[in-house]
C-alpha positions in Angstrom: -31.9 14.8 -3.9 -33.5 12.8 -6.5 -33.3 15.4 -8.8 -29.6 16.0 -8.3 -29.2 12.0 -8.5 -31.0 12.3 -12.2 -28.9 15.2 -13.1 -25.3 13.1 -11.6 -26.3 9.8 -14.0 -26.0 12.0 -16.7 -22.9 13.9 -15.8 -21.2 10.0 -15.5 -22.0 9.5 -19.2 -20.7 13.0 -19.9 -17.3 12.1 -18.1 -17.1 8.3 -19.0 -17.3 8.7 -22.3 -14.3 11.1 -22.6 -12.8 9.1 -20.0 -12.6 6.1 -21.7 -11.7 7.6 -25.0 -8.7 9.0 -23.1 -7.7 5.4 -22.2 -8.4 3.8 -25.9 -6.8 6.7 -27.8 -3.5 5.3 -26.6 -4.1 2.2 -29.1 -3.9 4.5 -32.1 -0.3 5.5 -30.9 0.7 2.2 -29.4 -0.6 -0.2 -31.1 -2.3 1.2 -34.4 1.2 3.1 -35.8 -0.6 6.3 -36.1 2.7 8.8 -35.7 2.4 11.1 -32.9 0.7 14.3 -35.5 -1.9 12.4 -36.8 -3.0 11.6 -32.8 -2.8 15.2 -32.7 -4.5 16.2 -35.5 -7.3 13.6 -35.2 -8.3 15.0 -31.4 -8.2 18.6 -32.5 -10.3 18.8 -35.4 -13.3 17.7 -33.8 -13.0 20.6 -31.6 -13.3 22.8 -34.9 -16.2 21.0 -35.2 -17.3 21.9 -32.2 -16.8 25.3 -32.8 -20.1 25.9 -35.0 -22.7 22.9 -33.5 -22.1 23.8 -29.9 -23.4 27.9 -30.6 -26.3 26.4 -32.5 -27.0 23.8 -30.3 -27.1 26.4 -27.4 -29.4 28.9 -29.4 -32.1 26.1 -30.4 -32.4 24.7 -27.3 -32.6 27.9 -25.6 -35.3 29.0 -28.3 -37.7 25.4 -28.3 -41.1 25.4 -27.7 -42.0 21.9 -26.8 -44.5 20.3 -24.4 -41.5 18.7 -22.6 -40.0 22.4 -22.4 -36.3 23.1 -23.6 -34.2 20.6 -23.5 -35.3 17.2 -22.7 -35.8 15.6 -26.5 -32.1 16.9 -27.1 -30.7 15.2 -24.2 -32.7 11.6 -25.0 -31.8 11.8 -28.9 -27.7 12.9 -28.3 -27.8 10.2 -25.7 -28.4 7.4 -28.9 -26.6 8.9 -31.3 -23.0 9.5 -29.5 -23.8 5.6 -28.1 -24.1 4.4 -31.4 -20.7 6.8 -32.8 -19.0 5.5 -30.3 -19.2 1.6 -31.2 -18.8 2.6 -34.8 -15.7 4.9 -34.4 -14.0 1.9 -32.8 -13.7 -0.4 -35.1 -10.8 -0.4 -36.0 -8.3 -2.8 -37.8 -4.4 -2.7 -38.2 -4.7 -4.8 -41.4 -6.7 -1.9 -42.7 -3.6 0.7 -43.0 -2.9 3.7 -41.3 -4.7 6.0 -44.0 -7.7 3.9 -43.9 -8.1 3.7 -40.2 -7.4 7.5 -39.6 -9.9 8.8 -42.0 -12.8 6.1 -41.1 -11.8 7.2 -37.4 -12.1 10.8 -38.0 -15.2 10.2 -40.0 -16.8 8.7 -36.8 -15.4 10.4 -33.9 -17.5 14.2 -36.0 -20.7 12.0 -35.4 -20.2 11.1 -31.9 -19.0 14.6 -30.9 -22.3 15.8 -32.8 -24.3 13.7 -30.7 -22.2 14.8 -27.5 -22.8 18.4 -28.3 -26.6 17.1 -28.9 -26.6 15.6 -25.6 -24.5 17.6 -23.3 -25.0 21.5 -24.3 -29.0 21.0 -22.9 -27.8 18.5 -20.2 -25.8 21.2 -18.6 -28.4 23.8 -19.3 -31.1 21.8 -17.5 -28.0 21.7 -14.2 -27.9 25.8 -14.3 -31.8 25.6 -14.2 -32.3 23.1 -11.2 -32.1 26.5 -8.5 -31.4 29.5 -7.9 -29.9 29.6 -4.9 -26.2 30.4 -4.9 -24.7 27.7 -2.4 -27.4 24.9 -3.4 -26.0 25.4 -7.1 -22.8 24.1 -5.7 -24.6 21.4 -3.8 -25.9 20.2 -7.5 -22.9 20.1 -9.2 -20.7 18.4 -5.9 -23.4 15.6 -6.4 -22.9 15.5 -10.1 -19.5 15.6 -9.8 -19.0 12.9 -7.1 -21.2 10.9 -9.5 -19.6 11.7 -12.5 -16.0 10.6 -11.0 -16.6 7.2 -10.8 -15.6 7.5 -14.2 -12.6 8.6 -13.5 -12.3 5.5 -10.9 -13.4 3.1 -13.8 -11.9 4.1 -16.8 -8.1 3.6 -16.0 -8.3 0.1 -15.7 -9.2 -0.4 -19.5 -5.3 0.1 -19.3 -4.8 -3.2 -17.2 -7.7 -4.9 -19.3 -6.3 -3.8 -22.6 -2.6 -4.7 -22.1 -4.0 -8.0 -20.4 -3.0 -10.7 -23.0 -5.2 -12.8 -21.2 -8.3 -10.4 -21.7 -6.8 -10.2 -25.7 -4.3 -12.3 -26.8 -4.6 -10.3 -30.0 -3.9 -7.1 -28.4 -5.3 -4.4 -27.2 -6.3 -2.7 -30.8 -8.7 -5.7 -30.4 -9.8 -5.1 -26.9 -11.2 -1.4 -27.7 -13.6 -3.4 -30.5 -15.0 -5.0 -28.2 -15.0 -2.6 -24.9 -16.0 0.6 -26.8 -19.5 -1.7 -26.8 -19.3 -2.2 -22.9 -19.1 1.5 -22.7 -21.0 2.6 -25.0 -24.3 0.5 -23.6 -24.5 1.9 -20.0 -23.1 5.1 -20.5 -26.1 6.0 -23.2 -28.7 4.6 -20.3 -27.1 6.8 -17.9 -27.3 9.6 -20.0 -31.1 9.0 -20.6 -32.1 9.5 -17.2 -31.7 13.1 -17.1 -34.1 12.9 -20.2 -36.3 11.2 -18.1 -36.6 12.1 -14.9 -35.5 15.9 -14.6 -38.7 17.5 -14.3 -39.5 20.8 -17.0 -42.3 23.2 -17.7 -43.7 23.0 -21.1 -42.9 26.4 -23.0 -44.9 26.0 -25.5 -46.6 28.9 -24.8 -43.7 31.2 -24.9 -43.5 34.0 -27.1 -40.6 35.3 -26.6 -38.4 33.1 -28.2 -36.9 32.5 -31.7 -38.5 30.8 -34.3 -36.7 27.2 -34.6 -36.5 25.6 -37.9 -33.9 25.0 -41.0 -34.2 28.1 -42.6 -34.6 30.2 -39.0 -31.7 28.6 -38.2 -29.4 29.0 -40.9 -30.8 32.7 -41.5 -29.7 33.4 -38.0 -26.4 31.7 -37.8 -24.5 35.7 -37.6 -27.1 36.1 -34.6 -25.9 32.7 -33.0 -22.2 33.2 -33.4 -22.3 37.1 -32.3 -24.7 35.9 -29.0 -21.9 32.8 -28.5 -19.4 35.9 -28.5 -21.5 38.4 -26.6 -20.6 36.2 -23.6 -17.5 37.4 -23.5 -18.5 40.7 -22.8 -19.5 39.6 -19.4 -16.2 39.9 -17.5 -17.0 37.2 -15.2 -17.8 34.7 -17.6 -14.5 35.3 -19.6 -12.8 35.1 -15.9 -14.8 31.5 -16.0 -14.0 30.7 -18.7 -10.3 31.3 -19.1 -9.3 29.6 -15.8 -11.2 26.6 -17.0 -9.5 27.0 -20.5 -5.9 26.9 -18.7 -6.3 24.4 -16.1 -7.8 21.7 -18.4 -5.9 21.9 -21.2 -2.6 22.3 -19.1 -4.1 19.3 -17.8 -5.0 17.0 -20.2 -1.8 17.9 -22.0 0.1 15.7 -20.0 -2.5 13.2 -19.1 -1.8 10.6 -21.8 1.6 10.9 -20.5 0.8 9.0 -17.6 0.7 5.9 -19.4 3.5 6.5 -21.3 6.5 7.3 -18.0 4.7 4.8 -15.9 5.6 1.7 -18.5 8.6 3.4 -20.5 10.5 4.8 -17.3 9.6 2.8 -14.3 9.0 -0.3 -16.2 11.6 -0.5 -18.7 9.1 0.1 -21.6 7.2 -3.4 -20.6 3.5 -2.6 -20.3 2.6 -6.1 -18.9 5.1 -5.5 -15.9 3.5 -2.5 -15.0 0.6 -3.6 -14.4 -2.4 -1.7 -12.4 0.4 0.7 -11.9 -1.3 3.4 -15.0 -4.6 2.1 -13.7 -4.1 3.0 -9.8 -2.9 6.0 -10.5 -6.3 7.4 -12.3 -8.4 5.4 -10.0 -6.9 6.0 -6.8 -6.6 9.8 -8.1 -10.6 10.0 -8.6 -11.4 8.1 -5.3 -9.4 10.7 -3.5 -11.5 13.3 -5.7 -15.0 11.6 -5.2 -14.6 11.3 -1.1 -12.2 13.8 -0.3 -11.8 16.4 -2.8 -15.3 17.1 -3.6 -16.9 17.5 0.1 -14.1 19.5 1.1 -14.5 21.9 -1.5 -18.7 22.0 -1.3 -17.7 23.0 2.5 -14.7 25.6 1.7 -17.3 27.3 -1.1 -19.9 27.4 1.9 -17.9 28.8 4.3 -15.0 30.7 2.4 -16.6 31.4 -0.9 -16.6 30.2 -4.0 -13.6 32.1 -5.1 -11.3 31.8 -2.3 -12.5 27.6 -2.6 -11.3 27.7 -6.2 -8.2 29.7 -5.0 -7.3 27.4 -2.1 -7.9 24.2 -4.3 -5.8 25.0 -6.9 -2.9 26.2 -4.8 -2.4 22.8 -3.3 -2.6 21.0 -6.4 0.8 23.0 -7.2 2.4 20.4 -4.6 1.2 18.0 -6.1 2.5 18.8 -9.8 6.0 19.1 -7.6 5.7 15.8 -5.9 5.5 14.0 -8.9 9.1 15.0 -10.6 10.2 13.7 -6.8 8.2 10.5 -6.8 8.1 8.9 -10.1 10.9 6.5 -8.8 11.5 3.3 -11.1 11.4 -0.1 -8.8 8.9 2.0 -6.3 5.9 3.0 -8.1 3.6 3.0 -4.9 6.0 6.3 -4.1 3.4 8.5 -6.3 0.3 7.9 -4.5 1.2 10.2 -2.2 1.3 13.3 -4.3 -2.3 12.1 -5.9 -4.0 13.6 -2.4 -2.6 17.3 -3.6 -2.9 16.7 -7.7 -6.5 15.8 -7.0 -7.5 18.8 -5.6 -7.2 20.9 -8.9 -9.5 19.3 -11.2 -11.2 17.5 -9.2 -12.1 21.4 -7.5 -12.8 23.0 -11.1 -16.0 21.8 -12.1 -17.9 21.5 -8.8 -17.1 25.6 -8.4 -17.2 26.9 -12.2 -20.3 25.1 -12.9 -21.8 26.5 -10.0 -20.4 29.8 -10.8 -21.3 29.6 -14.3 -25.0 29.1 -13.1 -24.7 32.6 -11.1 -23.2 34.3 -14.2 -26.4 33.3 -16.1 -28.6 35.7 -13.3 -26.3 38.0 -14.2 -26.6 37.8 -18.2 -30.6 38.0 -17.8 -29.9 40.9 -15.8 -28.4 42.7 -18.8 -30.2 41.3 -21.3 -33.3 40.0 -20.5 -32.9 36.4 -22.0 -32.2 33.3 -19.8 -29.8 31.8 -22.3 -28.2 29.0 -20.0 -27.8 27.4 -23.3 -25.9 29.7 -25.2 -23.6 30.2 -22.1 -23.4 26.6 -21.4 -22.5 26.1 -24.4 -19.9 28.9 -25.1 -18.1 27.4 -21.8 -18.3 23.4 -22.6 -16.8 24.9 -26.0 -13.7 26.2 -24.4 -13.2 23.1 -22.3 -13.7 21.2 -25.5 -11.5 23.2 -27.0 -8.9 22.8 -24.5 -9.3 19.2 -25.0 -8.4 19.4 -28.6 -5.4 21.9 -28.1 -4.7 19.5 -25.6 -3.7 16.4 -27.8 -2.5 18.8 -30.2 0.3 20.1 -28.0 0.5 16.4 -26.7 1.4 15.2 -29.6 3.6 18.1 -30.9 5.4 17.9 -27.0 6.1 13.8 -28.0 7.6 15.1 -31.1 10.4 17.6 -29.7 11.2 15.4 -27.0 11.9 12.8 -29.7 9.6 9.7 -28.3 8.9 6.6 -30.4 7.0 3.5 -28.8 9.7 1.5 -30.5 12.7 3.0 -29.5 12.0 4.7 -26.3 15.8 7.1 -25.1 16.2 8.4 -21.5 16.1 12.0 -23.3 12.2 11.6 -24.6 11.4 10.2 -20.7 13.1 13.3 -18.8 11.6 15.9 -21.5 8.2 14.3 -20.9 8.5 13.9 -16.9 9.5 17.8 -17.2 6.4 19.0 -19.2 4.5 16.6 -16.6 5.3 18.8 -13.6 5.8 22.4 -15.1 3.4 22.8 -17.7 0.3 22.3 -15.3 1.9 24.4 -12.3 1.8 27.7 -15.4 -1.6 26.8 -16.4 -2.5 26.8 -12.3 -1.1 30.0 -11.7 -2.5 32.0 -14.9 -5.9 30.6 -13.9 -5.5 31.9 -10.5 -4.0 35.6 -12.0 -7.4 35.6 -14.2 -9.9 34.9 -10.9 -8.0 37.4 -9.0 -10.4 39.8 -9.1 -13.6 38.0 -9.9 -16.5 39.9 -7.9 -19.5 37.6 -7.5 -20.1 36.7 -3.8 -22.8 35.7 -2.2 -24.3 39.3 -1.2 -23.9 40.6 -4.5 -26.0 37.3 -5.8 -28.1 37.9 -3.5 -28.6 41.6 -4.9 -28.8 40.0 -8.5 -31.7 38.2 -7.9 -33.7 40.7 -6.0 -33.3 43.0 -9.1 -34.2 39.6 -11.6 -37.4 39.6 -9.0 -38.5 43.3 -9.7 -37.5 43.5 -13.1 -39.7 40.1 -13.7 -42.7 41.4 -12.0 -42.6 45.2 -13.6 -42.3 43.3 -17.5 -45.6 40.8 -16.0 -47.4 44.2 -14.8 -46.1 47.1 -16.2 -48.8 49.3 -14.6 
């Protein structure tokens, strides 16, 4: 248990940070006068970005002979640096000028998401290492995750803080100055302890790896890329992977849109009257995740499977995608709280079981090749959520475009268009994840078969005679 308490600190850096910048990206929108492209544009790019470290990042630490084995050094040095990014990218002025503030933002948010990729593509490596065992896998990652929510229960009420004019009487483009620092400081501890305390073998001995240095590196970036897409051979990981890819950016398309119908359509576009409406509706949301959601599905998995878990999970969150079109009611905002019991249950479901599944997948990819490359798959799959982050705001901010919204002029026609994409657009992204896992095949016996061959195939390359 200590070990998956170690691992869980982490995973609440690796959601907190995110979580927050969820919550502060509003400003640039709100408050900053960035137009609703540049919000787009300045959330995707760094997923570009992402596109070429997260491989490499995978492949060295996969490949690193150290005394404190693979990954540990990463996880301690991308802990500082996306800390430190994250103060800096923050700092933002309106005096300054839209131009200004977009490009020095941009500029800082490619360093912190190096140092994320730094941090995170070994930090979830070390999770898929912790055991082999197929149902203690998802114990690991239902701690992690019912660590790692508390984020989720934290971060909205930077919206009550922000908007709080007696927290900032300047407004709330000051308030993310100063809070980016109050996240920024005990997230990077929390991210640390993994560094710390997860316990690793020293492979410096190992010869079968890849040499690691510059010109290793940069000679063998075809190699990285074409082992980044060699995971996609492996049906179940592109099964993974694709679900993940439609649930969270489906997701997190509407997401900021919370903010926005909550003050501009039950509040008559007033954010101080709404209150810890935007707030409870995250927090509450994650509560329900971290004690409800989260054992329930670590018991369905155990006792139903992991697939028919993730199938059952996801179904129900379809109610609640339905409830809300019903219960966003202006003058009665306590109505929506009771679709957040069903909305939780579909990504507060995906991480516990992908990552667990995700770990199996890796038995299987030795199985193949030979190589434990937790990293390179890790990686490859963080990518695509990454990525579905980034296509995300894109589409979030080309959605606020066609539906015609502007904070300063705020028609009933941008508020219906938005409340529409609010309920549909997750329900498709629900039901072509489920279409893709339809016929995903690893249960527990054929795990179970997996590693029996990993055992004799391990012990014939040890003693060939």
């Amino acid at each position: 248990m200590g070990q998956k308490v170690a691992f869980g600190f982490g995973m609440l850096a690796n959601q907190m940070f995110p979580a927050a910048l969820g919550v502060f990206i509003i400003v640039l929108v709100q408050d900053l006068g960035f137009a609703a492209l540049l919000w787009g544009i300045i959330q995707f790019l760094p997923r570009i970005f992402d596109a070429i470290t997260d491989p490499i990042m995978g492949f060295v630490s996969d490949n690193t002979r150290s005394k404190w084995g693979r990954r540990r050094q990463y996880v301690f040095i991308g802990a500082i640096l996306m800390g430190l990014a994250y103060v800096a990218m923050w700092q933002l002025h309106k005096g300054d000028g839209i131009t200004y503030n977009f490009i020095y933002f941009l500029s800082w948010s490619l360093v912190f998401y190096l140092g994320l990729t730094i941090f995170s593509v070994p930090y979830v490596a070390m999770g898929y290492e912790i055991s082999e065992d197929f149902h203690e896998r998802t114990q690991i990652m239902a701690v992690a995750q019912f660590i790692g929510q508390w984020a989720w229960v934290i971060a909205p009420w930077f919206w009550v803080i922000l908007y709080d004019p007696s927290w900032f009487p300047e407004g709330a483009d000051s308030g993310v100055r100063e809070l980016s620092v109050w996240v920024a400081v005990p997230c990077t501890l929390f991210a640390i302890i993994p560094a710390l305390f997860l316990k690793s073998k020293s492979t410096l001995d190992r010869t079968d790896f890849s040499p690691i240095n510059v010109s290793a590196v940069l000679g063998s970036v075809g190699k990285i890329f074409m082992s980044a897409f060699e995971a996609f051979r492996i049906k179940q990981f592109r099964q993974i992977a694709g679900a993940t890819f439609l649930i969270f950016n489906s997701f997190n398309v509407i997401a900021a849109f919370t903010f926005l119908i909550i003050v501009h359509y039950m509040f008559n576009s007033d954010p101080a009257s709404a209150g810890t409406w935007p707030a409870m509706h995250g927090s509450v949301g994650a509560l329900i995740t971290t004690f409800l959601v989260i054992p329930v599905v670590a018991w369905m998995s155990k006792k139903l499977g992991k697939k028919k878990a993730f199938m059952v999970s996801q179904l129900i969150s379809i109610v609640g995608y339905v409830l809300f079109w019903f219960l966003f009611v202006p003058g009665k905002p306590y109505l929506f709280l009771f679709a957040l019991p069903f909305h939780s249950f579909g990504i507060g479901s995906l991480f516990t079981i992908m990552m667990s599944m995700t770990a199996d997948v890796c038995d299987l990819d030795e199985l193949q090749t030979g190589k434990r490359r937790e990293g390179v798959l890790g990686a490859v799959y963080w990518w695509m959520v990454k990525l579905g982050f980034g296509v995300a705001a894109l589409l979030s901010g080309a959605i606020l475009s066609v539906v015609g919204f502007d904070a300063g002029n705020v028609t009933e026609s941008a508020v219906t268009g938005m409340r529409a994409f609010y309920s549909l657009l997750p329900i498709a992204g629900v039901i072509g994840a489920v279409l893709i896992m339809k016929n995903y095949d690893i249960t527990e016996a054929r795990a179970a078969q997996i590693k029996e061959q990993l055992v004799a195939k391990r012990a014939e390359l040890a003693n060939p005679s």
